[in-house]
C-alpha positions as CSV (number, residue, x, y, z in Angstrom):
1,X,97.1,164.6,2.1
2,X,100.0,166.9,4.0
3,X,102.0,168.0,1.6
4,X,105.6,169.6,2.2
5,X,106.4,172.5,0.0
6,X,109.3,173.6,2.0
7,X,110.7,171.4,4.4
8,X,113.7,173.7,5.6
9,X,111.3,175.6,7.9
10,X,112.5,175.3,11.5
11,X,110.4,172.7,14.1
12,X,110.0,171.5,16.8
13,X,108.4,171.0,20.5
14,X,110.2,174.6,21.7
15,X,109.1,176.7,18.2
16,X,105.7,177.7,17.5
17,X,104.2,179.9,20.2
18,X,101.5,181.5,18.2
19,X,98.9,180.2,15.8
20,X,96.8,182.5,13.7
21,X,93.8,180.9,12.1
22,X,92.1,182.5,8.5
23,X,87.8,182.4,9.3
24,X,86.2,181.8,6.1
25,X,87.1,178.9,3.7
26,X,89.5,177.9,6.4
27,X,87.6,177.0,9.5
28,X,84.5,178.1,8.6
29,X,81.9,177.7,5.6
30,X,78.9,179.5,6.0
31,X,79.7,182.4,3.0
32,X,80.7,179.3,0.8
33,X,80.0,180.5,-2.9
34,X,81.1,184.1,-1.6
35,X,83.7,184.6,-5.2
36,X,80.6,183.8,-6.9
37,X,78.3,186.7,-5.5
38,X,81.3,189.2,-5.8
39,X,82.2,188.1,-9.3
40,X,78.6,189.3,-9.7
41,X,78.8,192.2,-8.1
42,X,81.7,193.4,-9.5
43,X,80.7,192.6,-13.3
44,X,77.4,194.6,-12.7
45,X,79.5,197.5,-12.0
46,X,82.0,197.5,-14.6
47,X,79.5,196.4,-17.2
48,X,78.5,200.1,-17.0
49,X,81.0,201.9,-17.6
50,X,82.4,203.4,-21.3
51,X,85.1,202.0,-21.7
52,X,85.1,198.0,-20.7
53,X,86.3,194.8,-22.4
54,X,83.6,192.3,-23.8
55,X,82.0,190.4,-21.6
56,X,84.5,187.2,-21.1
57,X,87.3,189.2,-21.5
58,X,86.1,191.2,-18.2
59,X,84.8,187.9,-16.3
60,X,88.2,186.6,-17.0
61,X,89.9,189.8,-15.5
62,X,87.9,190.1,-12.3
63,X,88.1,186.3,-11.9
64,X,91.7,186.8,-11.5
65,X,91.7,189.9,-9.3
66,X,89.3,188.0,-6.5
67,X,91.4,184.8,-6.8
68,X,94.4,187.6,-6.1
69,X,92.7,189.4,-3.4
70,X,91.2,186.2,-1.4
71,X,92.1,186.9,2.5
72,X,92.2,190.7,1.6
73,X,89.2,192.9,3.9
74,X,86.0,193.1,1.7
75,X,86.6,197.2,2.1
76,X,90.3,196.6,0.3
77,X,88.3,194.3,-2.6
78,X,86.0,197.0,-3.1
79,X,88.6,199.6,-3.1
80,X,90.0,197.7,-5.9
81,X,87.1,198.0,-7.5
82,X,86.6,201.4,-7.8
83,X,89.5,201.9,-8.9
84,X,88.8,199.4,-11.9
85,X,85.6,201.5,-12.8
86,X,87.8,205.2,-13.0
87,X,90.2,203.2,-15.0
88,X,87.7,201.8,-17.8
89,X,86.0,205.4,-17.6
90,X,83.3,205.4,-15.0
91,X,83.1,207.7,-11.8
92,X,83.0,205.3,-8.9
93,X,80.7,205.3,-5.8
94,X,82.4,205.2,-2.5
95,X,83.8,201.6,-1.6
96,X,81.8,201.5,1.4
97,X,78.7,201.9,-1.1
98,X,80.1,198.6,-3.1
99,X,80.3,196.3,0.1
100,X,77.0,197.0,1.2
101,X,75.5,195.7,-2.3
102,X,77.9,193.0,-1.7
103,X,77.1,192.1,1.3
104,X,73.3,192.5,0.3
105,X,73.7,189.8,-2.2
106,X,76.1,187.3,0.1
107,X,73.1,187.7,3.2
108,X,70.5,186.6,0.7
109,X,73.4,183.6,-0.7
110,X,73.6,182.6,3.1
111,X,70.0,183.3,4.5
112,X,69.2,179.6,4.8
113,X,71.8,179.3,6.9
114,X,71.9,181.7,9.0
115,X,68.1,181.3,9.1
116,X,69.1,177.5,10.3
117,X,71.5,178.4,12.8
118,X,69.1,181.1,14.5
119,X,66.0,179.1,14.5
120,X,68.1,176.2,16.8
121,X,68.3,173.9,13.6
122,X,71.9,174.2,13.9
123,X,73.7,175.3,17.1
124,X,74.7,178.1,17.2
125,X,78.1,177.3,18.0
126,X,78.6,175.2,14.9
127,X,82.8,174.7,15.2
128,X,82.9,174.9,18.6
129,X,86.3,176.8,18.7
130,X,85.3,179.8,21.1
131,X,87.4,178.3,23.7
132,X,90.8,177.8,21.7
133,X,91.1,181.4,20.8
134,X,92.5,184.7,22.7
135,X,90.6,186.8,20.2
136,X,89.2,187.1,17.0
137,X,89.5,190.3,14.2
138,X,88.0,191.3,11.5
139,X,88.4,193.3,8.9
140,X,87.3,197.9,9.3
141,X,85.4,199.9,6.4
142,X,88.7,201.5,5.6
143,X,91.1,199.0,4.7
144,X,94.1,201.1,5.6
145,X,93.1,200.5,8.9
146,X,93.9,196.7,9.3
147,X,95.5,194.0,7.3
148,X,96.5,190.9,7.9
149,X,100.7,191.6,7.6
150,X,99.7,194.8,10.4
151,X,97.9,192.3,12.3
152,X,101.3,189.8,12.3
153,X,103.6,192.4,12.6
154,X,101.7,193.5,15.3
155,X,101.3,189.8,16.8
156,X,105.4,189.9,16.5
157,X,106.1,192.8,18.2
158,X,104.2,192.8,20.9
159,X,105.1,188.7,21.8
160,X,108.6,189.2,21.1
161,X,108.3,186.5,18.4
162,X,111.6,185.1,16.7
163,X,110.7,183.9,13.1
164,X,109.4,180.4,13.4
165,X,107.2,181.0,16.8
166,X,104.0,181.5,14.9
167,X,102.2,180.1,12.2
168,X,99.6,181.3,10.0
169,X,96.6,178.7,8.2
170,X,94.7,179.8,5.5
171,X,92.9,179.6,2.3
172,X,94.1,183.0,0.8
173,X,97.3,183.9,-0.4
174,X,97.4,187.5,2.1
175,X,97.4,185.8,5.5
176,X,100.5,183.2,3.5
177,X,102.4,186.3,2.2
178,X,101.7,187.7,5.2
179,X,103.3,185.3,7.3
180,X,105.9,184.5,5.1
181,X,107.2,188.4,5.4
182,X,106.7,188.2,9.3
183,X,109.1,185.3,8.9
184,X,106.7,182.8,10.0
185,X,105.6,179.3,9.1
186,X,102.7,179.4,6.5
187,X,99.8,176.7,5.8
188,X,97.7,176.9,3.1
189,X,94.3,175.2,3.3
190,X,93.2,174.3,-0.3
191,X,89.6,173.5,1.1
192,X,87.0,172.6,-1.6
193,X,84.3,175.0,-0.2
194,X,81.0,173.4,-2.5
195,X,82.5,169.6,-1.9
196,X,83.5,169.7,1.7
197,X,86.5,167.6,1.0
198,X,88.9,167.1,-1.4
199,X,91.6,169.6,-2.8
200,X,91.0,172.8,-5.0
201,X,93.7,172.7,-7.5
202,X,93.6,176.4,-8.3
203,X,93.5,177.5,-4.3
204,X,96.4,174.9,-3.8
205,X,98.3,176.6,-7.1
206,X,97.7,180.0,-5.3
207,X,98.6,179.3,-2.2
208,X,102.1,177.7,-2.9
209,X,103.1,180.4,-5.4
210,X,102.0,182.8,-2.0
211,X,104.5,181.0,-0.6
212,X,102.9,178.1,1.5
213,X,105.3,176.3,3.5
214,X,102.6,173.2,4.0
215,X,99.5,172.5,2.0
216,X,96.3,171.0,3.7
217,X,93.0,170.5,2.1
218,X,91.2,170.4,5.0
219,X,91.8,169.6,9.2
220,X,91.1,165.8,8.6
221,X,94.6,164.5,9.5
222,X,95.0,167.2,12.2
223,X,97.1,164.9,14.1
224,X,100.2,165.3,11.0
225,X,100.0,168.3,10.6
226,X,100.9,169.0,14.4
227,X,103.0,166.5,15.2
228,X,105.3,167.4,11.4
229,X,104.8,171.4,12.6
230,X,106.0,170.4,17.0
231,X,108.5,167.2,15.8
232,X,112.4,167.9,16.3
């Protein structure tokens, strides 16, 4: 289920140094159905202003944009979004105003569970991966703030990274372009969010034209994928 996109990439025991791990859809899927509540979102917007498409026409058109902007901040989606309302004639609220209905809608999506994971249904510490990480970002209200290519430019810099020592995993195409700009190694996680296994053909066609050196659909053959990133 590893499957080599690129295999000129450099390996081997004394190359990757750094490993920078994508949250949602990647390693985690609590917000699973997440494109569905923003499509929403997004559609109630637009739907009132003057000037927009018919209805399919516009689904079809902010379908593409959040398949586009997966791994972007929320704050840089809704951005986006105000600036589709002034362009189809409306006079947009403040993006911050857009992620809170957003997020409104995703907490009720998700109450269940979180509700499970608070009331000791589920432990807390449902992955377990608090002790393999030096730290974990997120995303600011203003999205000029932090991005995932300032983040690995960042990581770069201040490591004194050569090309190949770090490599990025995720299910969007940002933290793959990202990588692939930084000059490193870039593994795209096709994960089926709703099944919890098996490959999503249009996250797997994303992610390769991102640039993905390596496509996984999940962490099942974990073993591979370390020993094809590590071998000579």
């Amino acid at each position: 289920m590893i499957e080599i996109i690129h295999n000129h990439i450099e390996r081997g025991p004394l190359r990757v140094r750094h490993a920078v791990f994508d949250f949602d859809g990647t390693i985690s899927l609590i917000r699973e159905g997440w494109q569905q509540i923003m499509l929403a979102t997004m559609m109630d917007e637009l739907l009132q202003t003057p000037h927009h498409e018919d209805e399919p026409q516009l689904r079809t058109s902010v379908t593409q944009m959040i398949i586009r902007t997966t791994g972007q901040t929320t704050s840089f989606q809704m951005a986006l979004l105000a600036e589709q309302v002034r362009k189809r004639g409306g006079q947009p609220e403040n993006p911050l105003v857009y992620k809170q209905r957003y997020l409104e809608q995703l907490d009720e999506h998700i109450y269940s569970r979180i509700a499970a994971i608070k009331s000791g249904r589920i432990s807390p510490d449902v992955l377990q991966i608090t002790p393999y990480f030096e730290g974990i970002y997120g995303g600011q209200d203003d999205p000029a703030r932090f991005s995932k290519k300032q983040f690995m430019d960042r990581l770069v810099a201040e490591h004194h990274l050569e090309g190949r020592e770090f490599v990025s995993i995720g299910d969007g195409a940002a933290e793959i372009e990202a990588a692939k700009s930084s000059g490193g190694i870039a593994v795209g996680v096709a994960s089926n969010e709703a099944a919890r296994t098996g490959m999503d053909e249009r996250k797997r066609e994303l992610l390769i034209r991102a640039g993905a050196d390596v496509i996984v659909p999940d962490f099942r053959e974990h073993e591979e994928l370390v020993t094809y990133l590590f071998e000579a």
